[in-house]
Backbone of each chain as ProteinMPNN parsed JSONL, in Angstrom:
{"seq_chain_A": "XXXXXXXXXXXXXXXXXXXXXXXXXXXXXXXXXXXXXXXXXXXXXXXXXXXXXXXXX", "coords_chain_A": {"N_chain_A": [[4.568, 34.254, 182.255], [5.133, 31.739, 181.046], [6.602, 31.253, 182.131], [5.879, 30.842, 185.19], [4.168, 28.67, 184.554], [5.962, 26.736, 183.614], [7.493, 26.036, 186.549], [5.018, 25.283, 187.909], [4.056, 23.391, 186.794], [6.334, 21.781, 187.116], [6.098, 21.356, 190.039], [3.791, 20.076, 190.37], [4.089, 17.707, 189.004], [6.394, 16.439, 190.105], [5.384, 16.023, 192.533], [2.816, 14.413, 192.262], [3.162, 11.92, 190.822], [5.352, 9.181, 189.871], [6.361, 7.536, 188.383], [9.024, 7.606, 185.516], [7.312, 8.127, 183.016], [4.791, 8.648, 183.309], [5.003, 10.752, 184.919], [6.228, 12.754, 182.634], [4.222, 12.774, 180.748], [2.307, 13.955, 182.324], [3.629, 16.413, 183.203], [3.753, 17.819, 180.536], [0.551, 17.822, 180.025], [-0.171, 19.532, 181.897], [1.484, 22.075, 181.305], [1.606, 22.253, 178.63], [-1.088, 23.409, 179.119], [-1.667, 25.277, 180.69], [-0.105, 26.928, 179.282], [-1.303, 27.302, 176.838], [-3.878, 27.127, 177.499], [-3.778, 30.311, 178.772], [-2.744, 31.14, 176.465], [-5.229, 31.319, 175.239], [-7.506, 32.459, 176.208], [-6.268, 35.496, 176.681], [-6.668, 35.773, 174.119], [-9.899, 35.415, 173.663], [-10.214, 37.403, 175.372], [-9.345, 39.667, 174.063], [-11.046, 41.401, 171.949], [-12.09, 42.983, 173.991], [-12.604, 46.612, 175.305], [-9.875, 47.389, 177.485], [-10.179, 48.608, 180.837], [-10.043, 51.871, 183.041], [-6.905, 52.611, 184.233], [-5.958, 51.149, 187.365], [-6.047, 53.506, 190.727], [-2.758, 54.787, 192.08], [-1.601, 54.398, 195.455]], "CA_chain_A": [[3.536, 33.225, 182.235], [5.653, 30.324, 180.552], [7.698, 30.895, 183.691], [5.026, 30.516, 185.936], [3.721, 27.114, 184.2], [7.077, 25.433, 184.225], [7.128, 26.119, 187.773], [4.035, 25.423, 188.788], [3.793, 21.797, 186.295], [7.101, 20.324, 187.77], [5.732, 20.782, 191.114], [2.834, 19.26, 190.686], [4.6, 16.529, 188.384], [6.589, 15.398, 191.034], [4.058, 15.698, 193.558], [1.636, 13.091, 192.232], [3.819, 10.674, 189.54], [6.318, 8.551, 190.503], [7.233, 7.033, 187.102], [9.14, 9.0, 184.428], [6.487, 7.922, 181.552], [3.612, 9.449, 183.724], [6.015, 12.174, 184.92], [6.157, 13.276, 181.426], [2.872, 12.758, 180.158], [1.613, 15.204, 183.002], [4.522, 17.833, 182.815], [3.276, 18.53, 179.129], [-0.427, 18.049, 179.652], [-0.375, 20.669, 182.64], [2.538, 22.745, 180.906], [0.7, 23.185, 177.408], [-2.817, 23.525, 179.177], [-1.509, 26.248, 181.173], [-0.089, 28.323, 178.385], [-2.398, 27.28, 175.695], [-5.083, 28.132, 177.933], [-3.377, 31.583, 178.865], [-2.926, 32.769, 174.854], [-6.521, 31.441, 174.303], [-7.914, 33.3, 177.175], [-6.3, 36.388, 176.369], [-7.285, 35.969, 172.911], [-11.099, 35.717, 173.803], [-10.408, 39.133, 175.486], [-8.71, 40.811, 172.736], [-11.863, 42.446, 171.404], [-12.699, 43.752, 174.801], [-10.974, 47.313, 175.614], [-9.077, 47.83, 178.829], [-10.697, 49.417, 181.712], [-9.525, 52.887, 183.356], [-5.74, 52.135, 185.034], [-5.985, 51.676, 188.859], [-5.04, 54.534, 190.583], [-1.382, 53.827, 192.762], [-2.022, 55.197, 196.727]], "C_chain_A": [[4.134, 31.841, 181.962], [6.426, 30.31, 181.65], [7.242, 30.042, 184.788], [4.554, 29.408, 185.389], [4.826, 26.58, 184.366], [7.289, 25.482, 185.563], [6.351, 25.466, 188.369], [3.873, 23.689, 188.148], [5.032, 21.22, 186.957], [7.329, 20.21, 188.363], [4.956, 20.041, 191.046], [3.105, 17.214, 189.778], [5.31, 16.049, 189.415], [6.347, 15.313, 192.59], [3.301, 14.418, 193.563], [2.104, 12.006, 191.173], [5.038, 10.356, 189.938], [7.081, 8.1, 189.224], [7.679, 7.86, 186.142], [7.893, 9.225, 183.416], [5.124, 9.179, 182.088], [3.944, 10.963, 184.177], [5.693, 13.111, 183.721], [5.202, 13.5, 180.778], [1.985, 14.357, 180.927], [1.673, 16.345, 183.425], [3.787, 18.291, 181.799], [1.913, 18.377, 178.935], [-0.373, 19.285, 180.943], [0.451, 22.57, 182.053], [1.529, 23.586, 180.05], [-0.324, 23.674, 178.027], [-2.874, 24.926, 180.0], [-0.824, 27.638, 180.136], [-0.933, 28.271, 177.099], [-3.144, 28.201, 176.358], [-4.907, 29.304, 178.023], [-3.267, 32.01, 177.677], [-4.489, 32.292, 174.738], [-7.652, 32.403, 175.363], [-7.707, 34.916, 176.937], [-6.413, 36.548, 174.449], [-8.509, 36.021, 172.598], [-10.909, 37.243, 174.487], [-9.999, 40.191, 174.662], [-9.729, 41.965, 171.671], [-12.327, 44.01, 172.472], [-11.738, 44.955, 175.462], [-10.859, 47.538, 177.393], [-9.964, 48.896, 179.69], [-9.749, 50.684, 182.175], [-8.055, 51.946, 184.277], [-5.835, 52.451, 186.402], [-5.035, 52.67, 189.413], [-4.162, 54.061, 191.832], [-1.898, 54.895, 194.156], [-1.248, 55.476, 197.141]], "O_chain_A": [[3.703, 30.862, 182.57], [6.898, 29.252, 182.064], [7.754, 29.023, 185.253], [4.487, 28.755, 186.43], [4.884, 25.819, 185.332], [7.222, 24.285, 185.843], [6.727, 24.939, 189.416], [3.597, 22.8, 188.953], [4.86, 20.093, 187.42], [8.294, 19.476, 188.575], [5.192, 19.019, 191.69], [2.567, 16.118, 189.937], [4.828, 14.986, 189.806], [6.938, 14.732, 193.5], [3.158, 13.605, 194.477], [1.247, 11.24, 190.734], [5.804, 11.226, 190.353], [8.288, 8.295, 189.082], [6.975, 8.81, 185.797], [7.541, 10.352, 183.068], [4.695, 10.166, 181.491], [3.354, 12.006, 183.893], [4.978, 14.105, 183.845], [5.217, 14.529, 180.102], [1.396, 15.312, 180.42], [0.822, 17.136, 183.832], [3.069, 19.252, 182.071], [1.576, 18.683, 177.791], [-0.778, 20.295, 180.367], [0.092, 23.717, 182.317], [0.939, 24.653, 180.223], [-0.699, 24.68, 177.426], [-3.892, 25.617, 180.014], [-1.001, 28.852, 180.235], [-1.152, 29.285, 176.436], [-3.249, 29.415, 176.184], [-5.781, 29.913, 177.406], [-3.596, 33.18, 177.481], [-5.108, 33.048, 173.99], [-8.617, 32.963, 174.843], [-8.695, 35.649, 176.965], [-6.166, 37.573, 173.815], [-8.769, 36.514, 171.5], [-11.543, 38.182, 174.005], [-10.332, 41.375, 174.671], [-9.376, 42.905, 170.96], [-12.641, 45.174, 172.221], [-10.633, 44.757, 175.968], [-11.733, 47.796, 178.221], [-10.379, 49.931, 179.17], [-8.608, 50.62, 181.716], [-8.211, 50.857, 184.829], [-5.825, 53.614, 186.806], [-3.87, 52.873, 189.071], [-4.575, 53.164, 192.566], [-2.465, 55.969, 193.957], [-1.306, 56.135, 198.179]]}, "seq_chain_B": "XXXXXXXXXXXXXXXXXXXXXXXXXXXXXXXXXXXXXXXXXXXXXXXXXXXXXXXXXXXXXXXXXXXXXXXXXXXXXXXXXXXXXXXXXXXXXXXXXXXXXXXXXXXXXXXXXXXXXXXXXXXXXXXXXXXXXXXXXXXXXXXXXXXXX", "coords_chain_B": {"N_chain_B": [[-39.491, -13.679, 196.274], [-36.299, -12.718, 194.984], [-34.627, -9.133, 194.37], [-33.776, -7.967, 191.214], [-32.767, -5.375, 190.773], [-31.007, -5.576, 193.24], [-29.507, -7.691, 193.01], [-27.937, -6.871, 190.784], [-26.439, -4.758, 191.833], [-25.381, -6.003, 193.903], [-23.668, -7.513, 192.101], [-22.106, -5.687, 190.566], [-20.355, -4.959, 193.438], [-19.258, -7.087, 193.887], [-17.662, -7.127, 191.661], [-16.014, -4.953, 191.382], [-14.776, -5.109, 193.461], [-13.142, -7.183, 193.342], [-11.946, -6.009, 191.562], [-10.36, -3.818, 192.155], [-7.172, -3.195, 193.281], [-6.306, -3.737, 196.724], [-5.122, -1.301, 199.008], [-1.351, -1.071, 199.121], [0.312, -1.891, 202.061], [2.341, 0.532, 204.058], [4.932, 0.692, 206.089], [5.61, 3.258, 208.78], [7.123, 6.222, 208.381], [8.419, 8.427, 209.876], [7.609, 11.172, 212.347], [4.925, 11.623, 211.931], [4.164, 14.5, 212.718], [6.814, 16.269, 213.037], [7.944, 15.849, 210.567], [6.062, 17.55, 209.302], [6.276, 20.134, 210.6], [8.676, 20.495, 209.591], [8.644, 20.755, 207.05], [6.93, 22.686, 206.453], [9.023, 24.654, 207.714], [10.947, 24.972, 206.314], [10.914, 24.683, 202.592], [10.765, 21.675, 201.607], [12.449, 20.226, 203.464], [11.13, 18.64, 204.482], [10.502, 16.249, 203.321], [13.341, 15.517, 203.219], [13.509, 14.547, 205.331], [11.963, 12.292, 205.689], [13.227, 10.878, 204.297], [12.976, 11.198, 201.614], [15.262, 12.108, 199.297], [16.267, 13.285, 196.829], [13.847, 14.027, 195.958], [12.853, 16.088, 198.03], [15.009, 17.799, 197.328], [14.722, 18.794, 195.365], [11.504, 20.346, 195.275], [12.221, 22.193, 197.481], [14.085, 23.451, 195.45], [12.18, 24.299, 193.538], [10.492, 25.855, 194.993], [12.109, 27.582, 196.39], [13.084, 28.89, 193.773], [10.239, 30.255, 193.21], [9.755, 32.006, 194.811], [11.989, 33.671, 195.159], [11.699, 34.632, 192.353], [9.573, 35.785, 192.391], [10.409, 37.733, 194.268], [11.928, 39.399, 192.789], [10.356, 40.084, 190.816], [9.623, 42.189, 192.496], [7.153, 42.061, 193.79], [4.025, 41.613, 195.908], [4.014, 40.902, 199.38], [1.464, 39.13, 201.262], [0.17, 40.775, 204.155], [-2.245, 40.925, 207.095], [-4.778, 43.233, 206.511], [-6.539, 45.76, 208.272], [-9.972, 46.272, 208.011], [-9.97, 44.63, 205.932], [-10.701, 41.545, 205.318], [-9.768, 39.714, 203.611], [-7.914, 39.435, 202.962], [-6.55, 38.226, 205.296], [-6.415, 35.864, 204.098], [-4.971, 35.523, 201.897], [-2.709, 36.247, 203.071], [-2.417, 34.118, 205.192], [-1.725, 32.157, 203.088], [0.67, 32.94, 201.693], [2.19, 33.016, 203.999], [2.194, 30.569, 203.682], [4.547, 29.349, 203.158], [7.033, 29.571, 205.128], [9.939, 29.902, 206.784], [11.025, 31.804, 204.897], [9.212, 33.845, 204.845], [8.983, 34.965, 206.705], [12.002, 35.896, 207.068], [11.894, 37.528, 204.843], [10.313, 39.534, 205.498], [10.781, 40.256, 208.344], [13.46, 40.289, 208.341], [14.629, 41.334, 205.93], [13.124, 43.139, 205.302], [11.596, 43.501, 203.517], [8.678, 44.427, 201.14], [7.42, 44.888, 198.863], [6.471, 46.177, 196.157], [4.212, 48.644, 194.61], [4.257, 50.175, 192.714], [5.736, 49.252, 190.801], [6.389, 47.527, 187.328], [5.711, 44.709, 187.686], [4.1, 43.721, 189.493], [1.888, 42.485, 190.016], [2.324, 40.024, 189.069], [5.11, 39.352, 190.59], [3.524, 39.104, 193.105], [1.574, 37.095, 192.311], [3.348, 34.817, 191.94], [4.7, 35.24, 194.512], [2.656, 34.431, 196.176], [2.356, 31.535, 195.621], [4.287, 30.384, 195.616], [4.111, 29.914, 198.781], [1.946, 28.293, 199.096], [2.01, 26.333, 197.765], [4.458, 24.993, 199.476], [2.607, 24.783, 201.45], [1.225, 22.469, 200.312], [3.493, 20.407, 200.647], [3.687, 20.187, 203.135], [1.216, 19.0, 203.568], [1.861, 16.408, 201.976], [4.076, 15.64, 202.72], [3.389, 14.785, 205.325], [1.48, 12.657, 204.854], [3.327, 10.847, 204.03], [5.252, 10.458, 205.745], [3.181, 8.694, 207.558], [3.095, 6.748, 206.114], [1.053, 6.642, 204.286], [1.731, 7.087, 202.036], [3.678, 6.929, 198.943]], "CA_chain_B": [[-38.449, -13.565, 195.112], [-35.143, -11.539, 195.127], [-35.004, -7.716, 193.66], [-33.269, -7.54, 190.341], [-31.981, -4.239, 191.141], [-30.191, -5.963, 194.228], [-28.282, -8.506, 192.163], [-27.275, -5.766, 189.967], [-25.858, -3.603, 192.971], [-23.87, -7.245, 194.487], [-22.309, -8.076, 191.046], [-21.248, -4.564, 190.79], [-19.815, -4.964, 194.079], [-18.145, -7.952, 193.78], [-16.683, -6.899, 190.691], [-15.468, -4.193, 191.979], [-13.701, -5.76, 195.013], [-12.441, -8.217, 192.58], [-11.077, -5.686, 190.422], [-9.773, -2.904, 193.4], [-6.321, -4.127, 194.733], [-6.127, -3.451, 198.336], [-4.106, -0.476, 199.298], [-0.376, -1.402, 199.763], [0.59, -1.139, 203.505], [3.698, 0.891, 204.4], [5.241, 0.97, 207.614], [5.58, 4.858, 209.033], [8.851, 6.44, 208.052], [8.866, 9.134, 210.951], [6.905, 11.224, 213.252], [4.358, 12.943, 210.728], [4.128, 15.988, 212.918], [7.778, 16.554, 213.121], [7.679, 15.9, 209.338], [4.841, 18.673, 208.67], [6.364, 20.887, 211.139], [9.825, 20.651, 208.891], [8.333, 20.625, 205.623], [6.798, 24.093, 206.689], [9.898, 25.721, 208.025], [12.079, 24.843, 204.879], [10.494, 24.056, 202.095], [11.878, 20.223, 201.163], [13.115, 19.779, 204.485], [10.117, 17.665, 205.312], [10.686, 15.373, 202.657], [14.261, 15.224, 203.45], [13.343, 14.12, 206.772], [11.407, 10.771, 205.328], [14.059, 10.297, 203.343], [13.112, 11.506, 199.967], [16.14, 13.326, 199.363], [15.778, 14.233, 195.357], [12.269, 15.184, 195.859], [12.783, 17.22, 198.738], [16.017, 19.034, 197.2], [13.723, 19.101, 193.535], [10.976, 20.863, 195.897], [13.383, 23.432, 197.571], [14.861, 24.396, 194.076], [11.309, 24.718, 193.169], [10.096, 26.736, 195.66], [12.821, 28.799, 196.298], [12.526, 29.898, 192.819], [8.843, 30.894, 192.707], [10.104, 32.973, 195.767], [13.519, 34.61, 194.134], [11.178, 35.605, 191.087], [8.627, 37.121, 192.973], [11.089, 39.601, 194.55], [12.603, 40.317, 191.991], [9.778, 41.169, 190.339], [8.539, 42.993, 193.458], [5.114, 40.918, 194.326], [3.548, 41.792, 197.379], [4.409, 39.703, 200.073], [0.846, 40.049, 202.05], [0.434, 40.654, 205.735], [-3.126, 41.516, 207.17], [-4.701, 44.717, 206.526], [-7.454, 46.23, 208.967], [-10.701, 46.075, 207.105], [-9.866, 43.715, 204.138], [-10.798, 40.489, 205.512], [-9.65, 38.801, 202.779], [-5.681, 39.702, 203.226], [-6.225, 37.525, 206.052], [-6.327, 34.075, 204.329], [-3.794, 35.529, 201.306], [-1.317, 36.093, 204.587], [-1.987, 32.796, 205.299], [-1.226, 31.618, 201.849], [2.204, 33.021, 201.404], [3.151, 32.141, 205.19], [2.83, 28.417, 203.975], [6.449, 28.988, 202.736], [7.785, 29.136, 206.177], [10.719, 30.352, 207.28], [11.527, 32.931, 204.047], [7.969, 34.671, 204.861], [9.448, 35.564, 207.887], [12.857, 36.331, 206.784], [11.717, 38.032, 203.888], [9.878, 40.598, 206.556], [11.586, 40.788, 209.652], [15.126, 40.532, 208.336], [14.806, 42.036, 204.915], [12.356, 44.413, 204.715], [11.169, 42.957, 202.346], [7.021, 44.555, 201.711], [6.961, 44.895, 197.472], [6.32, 47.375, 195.72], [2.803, 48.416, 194.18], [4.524, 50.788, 191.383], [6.729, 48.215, 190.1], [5.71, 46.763, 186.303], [5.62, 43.412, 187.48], [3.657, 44.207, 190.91], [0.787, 41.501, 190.067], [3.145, 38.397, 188.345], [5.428, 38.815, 191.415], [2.712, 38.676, 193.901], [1.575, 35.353, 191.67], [4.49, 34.0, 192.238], [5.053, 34.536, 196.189], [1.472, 33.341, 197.071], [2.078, 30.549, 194.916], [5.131, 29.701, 196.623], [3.417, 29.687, 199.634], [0.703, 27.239, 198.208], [3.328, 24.862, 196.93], [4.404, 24.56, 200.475], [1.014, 23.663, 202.402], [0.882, 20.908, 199.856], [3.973, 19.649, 200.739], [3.3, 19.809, 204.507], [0.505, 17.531, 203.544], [2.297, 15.458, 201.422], [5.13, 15.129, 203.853], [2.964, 14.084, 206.941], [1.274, 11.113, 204.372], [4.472, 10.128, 203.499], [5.807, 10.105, 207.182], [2.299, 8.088, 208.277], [3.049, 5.442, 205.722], [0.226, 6.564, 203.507], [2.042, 7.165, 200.589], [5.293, 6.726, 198.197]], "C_chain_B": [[-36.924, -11.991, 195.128], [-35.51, -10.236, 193.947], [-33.664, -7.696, 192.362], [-32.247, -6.861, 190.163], [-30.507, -4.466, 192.258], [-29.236, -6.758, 193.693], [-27.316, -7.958, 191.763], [-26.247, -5.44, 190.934], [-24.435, -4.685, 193.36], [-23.302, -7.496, 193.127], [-21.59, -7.278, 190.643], [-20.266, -4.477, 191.976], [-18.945, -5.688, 194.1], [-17.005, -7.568, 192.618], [-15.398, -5.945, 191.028], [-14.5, -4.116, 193.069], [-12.665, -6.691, 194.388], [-11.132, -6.88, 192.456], [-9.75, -4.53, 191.194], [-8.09, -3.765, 193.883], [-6.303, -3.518, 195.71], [-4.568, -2.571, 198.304], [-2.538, -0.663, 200.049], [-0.028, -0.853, 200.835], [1.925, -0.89, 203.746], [3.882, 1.551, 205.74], [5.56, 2.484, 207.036], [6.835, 5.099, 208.763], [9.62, 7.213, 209.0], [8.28, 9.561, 211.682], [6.109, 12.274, 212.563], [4.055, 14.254, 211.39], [5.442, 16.603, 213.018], [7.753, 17.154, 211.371], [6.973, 16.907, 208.502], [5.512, 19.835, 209.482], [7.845, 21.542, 210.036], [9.599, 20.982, 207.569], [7.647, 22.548, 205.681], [7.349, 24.803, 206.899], [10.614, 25.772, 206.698], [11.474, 24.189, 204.366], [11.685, 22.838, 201.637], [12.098, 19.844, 202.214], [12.082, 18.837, 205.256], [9.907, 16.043, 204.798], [11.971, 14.888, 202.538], [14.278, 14.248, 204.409], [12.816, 12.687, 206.924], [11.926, 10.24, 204.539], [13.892, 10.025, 201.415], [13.686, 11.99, 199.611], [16.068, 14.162, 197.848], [14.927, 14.819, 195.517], [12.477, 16.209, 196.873], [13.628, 18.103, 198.159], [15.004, 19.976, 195.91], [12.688, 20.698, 194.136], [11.846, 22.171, 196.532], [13.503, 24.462, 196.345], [13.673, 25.308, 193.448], [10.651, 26.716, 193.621], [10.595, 27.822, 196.143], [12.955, 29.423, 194.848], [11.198, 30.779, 192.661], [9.177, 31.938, 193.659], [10.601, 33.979, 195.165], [12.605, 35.349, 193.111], [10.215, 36.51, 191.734], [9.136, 37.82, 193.748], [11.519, 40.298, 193.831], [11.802, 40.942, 190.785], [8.678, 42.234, 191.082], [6.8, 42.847, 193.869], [5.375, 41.715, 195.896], [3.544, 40.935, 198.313], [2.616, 39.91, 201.527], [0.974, 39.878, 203.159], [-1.307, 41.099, 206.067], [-3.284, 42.887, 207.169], [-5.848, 44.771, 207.624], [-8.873, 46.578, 207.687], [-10.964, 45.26, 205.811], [-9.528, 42.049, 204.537], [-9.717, 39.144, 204.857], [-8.306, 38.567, 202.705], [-5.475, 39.269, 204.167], [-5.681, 35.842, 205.473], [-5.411, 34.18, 202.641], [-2.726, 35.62, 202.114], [-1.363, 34.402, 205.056], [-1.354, 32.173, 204.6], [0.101, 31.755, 201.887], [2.857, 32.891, 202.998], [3.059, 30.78, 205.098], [4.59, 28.429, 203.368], [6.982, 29.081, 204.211], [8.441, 30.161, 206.599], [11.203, 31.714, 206.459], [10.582, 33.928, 204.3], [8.615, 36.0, 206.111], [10.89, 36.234, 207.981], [13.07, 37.559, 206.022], [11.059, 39.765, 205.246], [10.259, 41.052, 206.871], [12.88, 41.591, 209.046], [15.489, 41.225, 206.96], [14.47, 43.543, 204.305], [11.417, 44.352, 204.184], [9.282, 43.806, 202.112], [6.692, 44.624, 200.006], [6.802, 46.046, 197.334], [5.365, 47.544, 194.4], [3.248, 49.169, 192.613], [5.276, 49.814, 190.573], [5.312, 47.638, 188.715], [5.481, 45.033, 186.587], [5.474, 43.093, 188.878], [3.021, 42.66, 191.002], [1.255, 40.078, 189.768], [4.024, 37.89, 189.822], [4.445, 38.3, 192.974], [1.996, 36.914, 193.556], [2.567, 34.079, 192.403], [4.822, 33.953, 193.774], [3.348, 34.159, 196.664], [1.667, 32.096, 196.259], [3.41, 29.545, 195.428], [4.815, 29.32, 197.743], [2.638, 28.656, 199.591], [1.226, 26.262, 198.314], [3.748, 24.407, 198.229], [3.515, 24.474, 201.063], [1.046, 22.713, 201.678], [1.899, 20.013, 200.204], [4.35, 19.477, 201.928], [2.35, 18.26, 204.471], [1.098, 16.078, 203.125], [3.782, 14.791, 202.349], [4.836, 14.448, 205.243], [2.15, 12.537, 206.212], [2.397, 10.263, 204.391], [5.038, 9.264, 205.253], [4.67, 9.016, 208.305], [2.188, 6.864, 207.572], [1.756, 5.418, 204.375], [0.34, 7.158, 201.859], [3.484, 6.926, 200.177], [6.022, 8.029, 198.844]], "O_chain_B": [[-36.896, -10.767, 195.258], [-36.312, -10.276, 193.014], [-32.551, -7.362, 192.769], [-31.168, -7.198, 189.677], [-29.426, -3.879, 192.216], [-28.06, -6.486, 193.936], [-26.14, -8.188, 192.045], [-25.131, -5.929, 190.76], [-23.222, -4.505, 193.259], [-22.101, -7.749, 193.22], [-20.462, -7.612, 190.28], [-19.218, -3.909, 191.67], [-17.8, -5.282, 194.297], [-15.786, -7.703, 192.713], [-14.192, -6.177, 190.943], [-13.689, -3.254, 193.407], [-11.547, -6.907, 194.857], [-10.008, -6.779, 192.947], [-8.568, -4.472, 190.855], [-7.984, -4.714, 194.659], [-6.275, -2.313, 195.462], [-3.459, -2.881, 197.87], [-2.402, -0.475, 201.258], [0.046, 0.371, 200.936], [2.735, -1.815, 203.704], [3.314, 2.489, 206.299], [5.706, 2.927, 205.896], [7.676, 4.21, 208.898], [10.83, 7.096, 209.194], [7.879, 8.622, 212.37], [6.398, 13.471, 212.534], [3.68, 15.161, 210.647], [5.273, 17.818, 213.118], [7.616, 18.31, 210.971], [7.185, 17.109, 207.306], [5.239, 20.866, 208.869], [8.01, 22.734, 209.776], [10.508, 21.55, 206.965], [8.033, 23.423, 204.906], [6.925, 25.922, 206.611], [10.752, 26.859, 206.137], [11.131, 23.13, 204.891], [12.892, 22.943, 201.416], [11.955, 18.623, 202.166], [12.223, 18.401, 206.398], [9.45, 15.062, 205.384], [12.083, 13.877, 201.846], [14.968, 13.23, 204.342], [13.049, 11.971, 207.899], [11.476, 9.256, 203.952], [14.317, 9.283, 200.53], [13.083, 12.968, 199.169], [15.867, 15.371, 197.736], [14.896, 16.037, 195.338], [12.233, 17.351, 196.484], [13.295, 19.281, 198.287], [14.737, 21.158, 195.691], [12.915, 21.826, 193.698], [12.022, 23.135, 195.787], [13.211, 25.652, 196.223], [13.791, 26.451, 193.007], [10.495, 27.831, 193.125], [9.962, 28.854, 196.362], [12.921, 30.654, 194.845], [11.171, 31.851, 192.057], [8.802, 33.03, 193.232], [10.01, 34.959, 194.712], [12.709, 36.57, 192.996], [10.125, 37.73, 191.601], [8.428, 38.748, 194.139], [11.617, 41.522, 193.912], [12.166, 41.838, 190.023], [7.639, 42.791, 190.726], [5.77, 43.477, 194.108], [6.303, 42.132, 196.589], [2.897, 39.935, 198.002], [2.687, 40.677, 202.488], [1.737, 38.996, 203.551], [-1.756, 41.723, 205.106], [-2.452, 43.693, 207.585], [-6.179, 43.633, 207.955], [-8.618, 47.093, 206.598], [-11.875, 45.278, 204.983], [-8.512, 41.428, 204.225], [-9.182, 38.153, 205.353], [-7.743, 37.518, 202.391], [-4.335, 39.504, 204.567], [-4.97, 34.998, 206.018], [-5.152, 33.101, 202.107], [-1.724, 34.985, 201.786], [-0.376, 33.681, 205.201], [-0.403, 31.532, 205.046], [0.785, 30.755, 202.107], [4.062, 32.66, 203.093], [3.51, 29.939, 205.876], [5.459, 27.56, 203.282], [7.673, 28.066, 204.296], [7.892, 31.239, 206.826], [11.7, 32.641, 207.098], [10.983, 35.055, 204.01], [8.64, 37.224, 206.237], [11.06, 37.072, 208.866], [13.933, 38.412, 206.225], [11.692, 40.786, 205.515], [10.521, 42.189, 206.479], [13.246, 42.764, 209.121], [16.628, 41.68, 206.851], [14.927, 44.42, 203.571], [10.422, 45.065, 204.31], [8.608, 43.678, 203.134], [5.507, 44.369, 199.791], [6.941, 46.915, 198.194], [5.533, 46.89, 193.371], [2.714, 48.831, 191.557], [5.121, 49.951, 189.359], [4.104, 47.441, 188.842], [5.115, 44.264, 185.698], [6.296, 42.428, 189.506], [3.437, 41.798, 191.777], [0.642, 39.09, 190.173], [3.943, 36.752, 190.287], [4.706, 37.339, 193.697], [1.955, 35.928, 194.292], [2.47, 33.027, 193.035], [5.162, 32.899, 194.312], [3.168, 33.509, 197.694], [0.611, 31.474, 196.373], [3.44, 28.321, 195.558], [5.213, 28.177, 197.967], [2.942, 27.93, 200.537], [0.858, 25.307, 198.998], [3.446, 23.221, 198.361], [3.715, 23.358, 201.542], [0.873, 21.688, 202.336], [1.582, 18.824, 200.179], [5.29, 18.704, 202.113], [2.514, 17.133, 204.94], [0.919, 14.991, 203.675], [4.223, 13.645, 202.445], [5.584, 13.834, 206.004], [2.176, 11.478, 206.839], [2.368, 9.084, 204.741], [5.132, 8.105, 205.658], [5.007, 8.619, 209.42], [1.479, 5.952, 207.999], [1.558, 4.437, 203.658], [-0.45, 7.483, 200.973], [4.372, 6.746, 201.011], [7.198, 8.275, 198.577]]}, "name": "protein", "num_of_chains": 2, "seq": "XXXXXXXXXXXXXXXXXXXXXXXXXXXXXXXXXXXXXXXXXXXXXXXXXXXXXXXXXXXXXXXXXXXXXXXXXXXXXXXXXXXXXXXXXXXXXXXXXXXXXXXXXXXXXXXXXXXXXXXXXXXXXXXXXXXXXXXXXXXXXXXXXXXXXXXXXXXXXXXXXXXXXXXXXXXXXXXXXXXXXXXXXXXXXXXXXXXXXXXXXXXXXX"}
């Protein structure tokens, strides 16, 4: 997952920001917001239990 | 007598025109369908081509990683299925990478593997590679039409 966010923020960082300052600003608001959000996400599911395991064909 | 409301609307406007600068004009850099056509075969290579050379190599490095990880953690690379509509426009997705979609196939073998522990992260990762290139088709044919940095 932290793989997949640095990945995925410093395409889109130097996709749409040209300057380092804004560069940076929008690496680490996409970065954190993508793994924050991912532990707080699976931390709202943490009460709920796991469904049956799909079966492999 | 004039409408109130109408004043309102023009001093908003003017302000607004005031405050707007006018979109800097940049001559074209190349032939934006060449540009989109390149940026799709190799990722970067479209942004090479308008002479962004960091960003395009940056892009590359990128994108050939999200690739590399999703084989190696065995992602599904999709292809259409018969009945499952929907594995039509994820096949689209991961053929925006280009030329590896097709490499990865033909010349590798390449198809994933559904038992693998890390079936669903690598599949993440090659449609997402895929992804990453359509945007930078787009962003490579603005660039090449003058309508952007």
């Amino acid at each position: 997952m932290v793989v997949y966010a640095l990945l995925v923020s410093l395409f889109f960082t130097l996709l749409w920001r040209r300057e380092r300052k804004a560069q940076i600003k929008l690496f680490l608001q996409l970065f954190l917001g993508m793994v924050g959000g991912g532990l707080l996400v699976a931390y709202l599911m943490y009460p709920f239990p796991p469904g049956p395991p799909a079966p492999i064909p | 007598m004039a409408d109130p409301a109408d004043a309102d609307s023009e001093t908003t406007s003017d302000k607004t025109s005031e405050t707007t600068p006018p979109a800097p004009v940049r001559p074209p850099v190349g032939n934006p369908y060449l540009a989109a056509v390149l940026a799709w075969v190799i990722p970067g290579l479209g942004h090479v081509y308008v002479k962004r050379w960091r960003r395009g190599l940056a892009f590359l490095v990128l994108i050939v990683a999200a690739i590399w990880i999703g084989c190696l953690l065995h992602g599904n690379l999709y292809r259409p299925l018969p009945r499952q509509p929907l594995s039509l426009l994820a096949t689209i997705g991961a053929m925006g990478m280009g030329a590896p979609y097709f490499l990865l196939r033909s010349v590798f073998g390449y198809a994933g593997d559904i038992a693998s522990p890390g079936f669903e992260y690598g599949t993440a990762f090659l449609l997402t590679g895929g992804l990453m290139n359509l945007l930078l088709v787009l962003d490579a044919w603005d660039i090449a039409r003058g309508k952007k940095d």
